[in-house]
C-alpha positions as CSV (number, residue, x, y, z in Angstrom):
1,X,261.3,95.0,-7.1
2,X,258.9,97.9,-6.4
3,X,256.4,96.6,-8.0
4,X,256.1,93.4,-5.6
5,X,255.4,96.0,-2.9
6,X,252.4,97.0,-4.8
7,X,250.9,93.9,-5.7
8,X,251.9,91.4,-2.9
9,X,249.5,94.1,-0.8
10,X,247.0,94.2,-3.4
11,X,246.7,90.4,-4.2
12,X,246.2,90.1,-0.4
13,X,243.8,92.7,-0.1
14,X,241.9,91.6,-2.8
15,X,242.3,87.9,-1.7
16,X,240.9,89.1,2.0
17,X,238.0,90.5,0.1
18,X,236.9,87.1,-1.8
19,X,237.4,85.6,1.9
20,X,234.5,87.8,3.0
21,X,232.0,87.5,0.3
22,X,232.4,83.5,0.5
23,X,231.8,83.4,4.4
24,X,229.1,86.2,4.0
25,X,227.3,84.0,1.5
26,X,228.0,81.0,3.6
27,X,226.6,82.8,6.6
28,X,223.2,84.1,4.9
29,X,222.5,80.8,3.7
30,X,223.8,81.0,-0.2
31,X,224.6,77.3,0.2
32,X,221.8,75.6,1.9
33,X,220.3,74.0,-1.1
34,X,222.3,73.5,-4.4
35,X,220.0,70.8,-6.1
36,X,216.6,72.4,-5.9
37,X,217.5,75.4,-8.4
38,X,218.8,72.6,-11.0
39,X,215.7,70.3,-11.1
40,X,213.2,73.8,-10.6
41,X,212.8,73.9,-14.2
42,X,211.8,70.6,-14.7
43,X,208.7,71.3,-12.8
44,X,205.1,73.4,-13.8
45,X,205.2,76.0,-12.3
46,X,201.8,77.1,-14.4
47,X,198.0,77.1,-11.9
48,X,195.6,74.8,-13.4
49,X,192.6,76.6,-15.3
50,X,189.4,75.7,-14.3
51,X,187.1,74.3,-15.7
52,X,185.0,75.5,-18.0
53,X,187.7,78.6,-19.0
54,X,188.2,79.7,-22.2
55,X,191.9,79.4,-24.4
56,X,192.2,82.9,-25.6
57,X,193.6,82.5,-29.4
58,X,194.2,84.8,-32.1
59,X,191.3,85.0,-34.5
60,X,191.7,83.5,-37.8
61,X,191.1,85.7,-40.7
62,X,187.9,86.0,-42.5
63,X,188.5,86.9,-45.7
64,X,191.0,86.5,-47.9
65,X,192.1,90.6,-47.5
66,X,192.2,90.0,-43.7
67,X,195.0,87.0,-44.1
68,X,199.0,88.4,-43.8
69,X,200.3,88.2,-47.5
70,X,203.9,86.6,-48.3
71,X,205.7,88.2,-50.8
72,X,208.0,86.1,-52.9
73,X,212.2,87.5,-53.3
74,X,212.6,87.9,-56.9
């Protein structure tokens, strides 16, 4: 029976807690716009290059000493 006096308090406290996170979030706008972080993705978010810019790409190898060997497992 002591131990409801403990956490009845607790649960409320803890309860009164979540209460003001949620209307703090509500308050500094958390929930004005729910669909645009979903779909963001879907978009470019990339600047076009313009034209006339150069792809940098990784040199191929020139000789056959230059090129990454494979070793076979044995």
């Amino acid at each position: 029976m002591e131990t409801i006096f403990v956490l009845l308090p607790l649960a409320l406290l803890i309860a009164a807690i979540a209460l003001g996170f949620f209307i703090w979030a509500a308050r500094s706008g958390q929930f004005d716009d729910l669909e645009t972080p979903a779909v963001r993705i879907l978009f470019d978010d990339e600047e076009p290059r313009p034209a006339g810019s150069k792809v940098l790409s990784p040199k191929p190898p020139e000789t056959a000493e230059d090129a990454p060997t494979r070793r076979d497992p044995k």
